[in-house]
C-alpha positions in Angstrom: 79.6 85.1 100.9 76.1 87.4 101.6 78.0 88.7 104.6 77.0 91.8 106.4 79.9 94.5 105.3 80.3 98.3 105.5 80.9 98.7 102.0 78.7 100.7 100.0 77.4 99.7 96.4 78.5 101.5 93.3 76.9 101.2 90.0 78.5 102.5 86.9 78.0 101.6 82.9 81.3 101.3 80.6 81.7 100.4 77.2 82.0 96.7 76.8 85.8 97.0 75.4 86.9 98.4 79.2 84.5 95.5 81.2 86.1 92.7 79.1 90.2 94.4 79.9 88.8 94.8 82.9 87.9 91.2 83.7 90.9 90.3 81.5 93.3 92.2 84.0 91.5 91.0 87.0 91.6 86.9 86.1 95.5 87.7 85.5 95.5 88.9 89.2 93.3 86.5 90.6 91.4 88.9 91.7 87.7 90.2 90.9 86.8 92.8 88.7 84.5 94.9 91.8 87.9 94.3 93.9 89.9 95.4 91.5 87.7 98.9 90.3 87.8 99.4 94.1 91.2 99.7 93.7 91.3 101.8 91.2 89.0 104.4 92.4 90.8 104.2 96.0 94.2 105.3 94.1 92.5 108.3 92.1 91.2 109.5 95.2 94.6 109.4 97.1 96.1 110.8 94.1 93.4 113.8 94.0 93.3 114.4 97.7 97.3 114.1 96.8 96.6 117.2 94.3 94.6 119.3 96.4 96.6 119.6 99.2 99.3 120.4 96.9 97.9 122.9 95.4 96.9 124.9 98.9 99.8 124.5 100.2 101.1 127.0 97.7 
C-alpha cells in the first residue's frame, strides 16, 4: 500500500444509511467500499456517455 498510482482522489459526503449499505455490500464482495464506488461511478458514466450518443445519433 502508499504506492504511487494515477488515480485521482474523490471526496463526497452521504448520509450515513448509504456508507453503512455501502460497506455492507462491499464486505459481501470482498471488496472495499472506494473500489466499489469506483465502480459505480465508472458504470453511470458508460451508461451516460451510452445516452448521449444515443441521443445524437437521432
Amino acid at each position: 500500500m502508499g504506492g504511487k498510482t494515477d488515480l485521482e482522489r474523490v471526496v463526497a459526503y452521504i448520509p450515513s444509511e448509504w456508507k453503512k449499505e455501502l460497506s455492507e455490500w462491499a464486505e459481501a464482495e470482498e471488496r472495499s467500499v472506494s473500489w466499489l464506488v469506483a465502480k459505480l461511478i465508472g458504470k453511470a458514466l458508460q451508461e451516460s456517455r451510452e445516452q448521449q450518443s444515443a441521443g445524437h445519433s437521432s
